[in-house]
C-alpha positions as CSV (number, residue, x, y, z in Angstrom):
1,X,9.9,-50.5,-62.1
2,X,6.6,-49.2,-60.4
3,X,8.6,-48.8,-57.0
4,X,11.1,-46.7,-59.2
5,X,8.4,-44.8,-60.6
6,X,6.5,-44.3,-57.1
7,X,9.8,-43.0,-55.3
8,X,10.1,-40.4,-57.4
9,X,6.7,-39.0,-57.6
10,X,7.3,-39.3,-53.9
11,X,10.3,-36.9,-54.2
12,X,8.6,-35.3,-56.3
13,X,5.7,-34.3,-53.5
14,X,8.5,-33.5,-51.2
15,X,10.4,-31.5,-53.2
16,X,6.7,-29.7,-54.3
17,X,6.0,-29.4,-50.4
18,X,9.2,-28.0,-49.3
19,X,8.9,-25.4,-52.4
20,X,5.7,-24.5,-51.1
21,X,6.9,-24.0,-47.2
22,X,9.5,-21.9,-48.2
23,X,6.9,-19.5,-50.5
24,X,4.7,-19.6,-47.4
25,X,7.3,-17.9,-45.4
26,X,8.7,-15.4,-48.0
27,X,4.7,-14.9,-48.0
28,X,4.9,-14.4,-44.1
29,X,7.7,-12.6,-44.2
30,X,6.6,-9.8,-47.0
31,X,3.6,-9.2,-44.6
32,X,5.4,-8.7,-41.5
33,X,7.0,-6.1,-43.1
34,X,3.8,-4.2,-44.5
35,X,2.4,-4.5,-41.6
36,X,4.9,-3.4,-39.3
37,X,6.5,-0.4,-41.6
38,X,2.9,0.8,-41.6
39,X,2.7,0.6,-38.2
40,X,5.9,2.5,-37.7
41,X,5.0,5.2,-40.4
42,X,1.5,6.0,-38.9
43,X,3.0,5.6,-35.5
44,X,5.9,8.2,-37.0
45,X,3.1,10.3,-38.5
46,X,2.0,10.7,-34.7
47,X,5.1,11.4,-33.3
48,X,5.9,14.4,-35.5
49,X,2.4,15.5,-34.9
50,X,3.3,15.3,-31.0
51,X,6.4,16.1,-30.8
52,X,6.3,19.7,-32.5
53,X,2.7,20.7,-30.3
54,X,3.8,19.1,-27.2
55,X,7.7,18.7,-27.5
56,X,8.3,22.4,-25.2
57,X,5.4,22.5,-23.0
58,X,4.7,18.8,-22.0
59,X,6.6,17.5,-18.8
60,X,5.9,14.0,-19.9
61,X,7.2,14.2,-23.3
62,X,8.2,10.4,-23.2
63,X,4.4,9.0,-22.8
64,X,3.9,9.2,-26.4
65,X,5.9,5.2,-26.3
66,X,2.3,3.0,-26.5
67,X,4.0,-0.3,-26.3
68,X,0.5,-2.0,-27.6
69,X,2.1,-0.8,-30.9
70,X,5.0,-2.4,-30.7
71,X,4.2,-5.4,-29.0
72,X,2.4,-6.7,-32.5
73,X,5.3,-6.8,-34.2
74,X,7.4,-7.9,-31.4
75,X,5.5,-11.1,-30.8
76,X,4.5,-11.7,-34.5
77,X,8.4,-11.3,-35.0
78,X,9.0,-14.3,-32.5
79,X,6.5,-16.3,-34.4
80,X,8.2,-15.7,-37.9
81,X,11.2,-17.0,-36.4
82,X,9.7,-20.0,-35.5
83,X,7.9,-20.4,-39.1
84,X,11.8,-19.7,-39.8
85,X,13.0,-22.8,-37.8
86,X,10.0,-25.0,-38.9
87,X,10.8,-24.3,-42.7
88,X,14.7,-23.9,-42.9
89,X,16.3,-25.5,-39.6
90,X,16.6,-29.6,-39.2
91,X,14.9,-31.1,-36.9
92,X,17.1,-33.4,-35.3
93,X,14.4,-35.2,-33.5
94,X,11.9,-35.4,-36.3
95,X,14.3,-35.5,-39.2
96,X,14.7,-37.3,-42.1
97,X,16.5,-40.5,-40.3
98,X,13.2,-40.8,-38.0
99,X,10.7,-40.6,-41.0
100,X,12.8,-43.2,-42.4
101,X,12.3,-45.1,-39.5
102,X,8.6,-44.8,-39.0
103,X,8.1,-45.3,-42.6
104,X,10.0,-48.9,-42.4
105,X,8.0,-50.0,-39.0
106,X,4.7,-49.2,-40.5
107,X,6.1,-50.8,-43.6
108,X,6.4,-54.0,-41.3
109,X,3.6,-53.7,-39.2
110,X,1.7,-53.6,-42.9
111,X,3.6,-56.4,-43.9
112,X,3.0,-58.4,-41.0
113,X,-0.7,-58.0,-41.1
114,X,-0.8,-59.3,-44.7
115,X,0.8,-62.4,-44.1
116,X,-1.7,-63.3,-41.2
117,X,-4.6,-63.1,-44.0
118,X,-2.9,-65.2,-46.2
C-alpha cells in the first residue's frame, strides 16, 4: 500500500513539474512579446521621425535598418524555441523509457548494495 501511495505522489510531482514548465514558457513567451513589440514601436516611433525629415533629401534613406535592434529578438526568438522543444517536444533519447531505465539500474545497484550489508 505505501508503494501505491508513493507512486502517486510521485505523479503527482511530475504532473506538478510539467504544469510548472509549461507556465514557465507561457511566462517566456508573454515577455518576448513585450519586449520585442516595444522594441518595434520605439523603433517605429523612429522611423516616422526619420522618414518624414530625411525621406526626400537623404541619399542613404535605407541606413535607418540598426540590426543590433533586431538581433535581440532574433536570437532570443531561437532560444524560445528551444525552451519550446525542452517543454513540449519528446526527447527520444532522454524520454520516459530511459528514465525508466535508469530508475530500475539504480534500483538494483541499491538493491545490490543492501544485500552485501546484510
Amino acid at each position: 500500500m505505501r508503494s501505491k501511495n508513493k507512486n502517486l505522489a510521485t505523479a503527482m510531482d511530475r504532473a506538478r513539474k510539467r504544469v510548472e514548465d509549461i507556465k514557465g514558457f507561457y511566462i517566456h513567451l508573454a515577455i518576448y512579446v513585450i519586449v520585442g513589440l516595444l522594441v518595434f514601436f520605439t523603433r517605429a516611433n523612429y522611423l516616422t521621425i526619420n522618414v518624414f525629415n530625411n525621406f526626400l533629401n537623404d541619399i542613404e534613406f535605407l541606413s535607418w535598418i540598426n540590426w543590433d535592434d533586431y538581433g535581440t529578438p532574433i536570437i532570443w526568438g531561437m532560444a524560445l524555441i528551444f525552451h519550446a522543444l525542452s517543454v513540449f517536444a519528446k526527447n527520444p533519447f532522454l524520454g520516459k523509457a530511459w528514465e525508466e531505465r535508469q530508475i530500475q539500474k539504480y534500483l538494483a545497484e541499491e538493491k545490490i548494495e543492501s544485500e552485501q550489508y546484510k
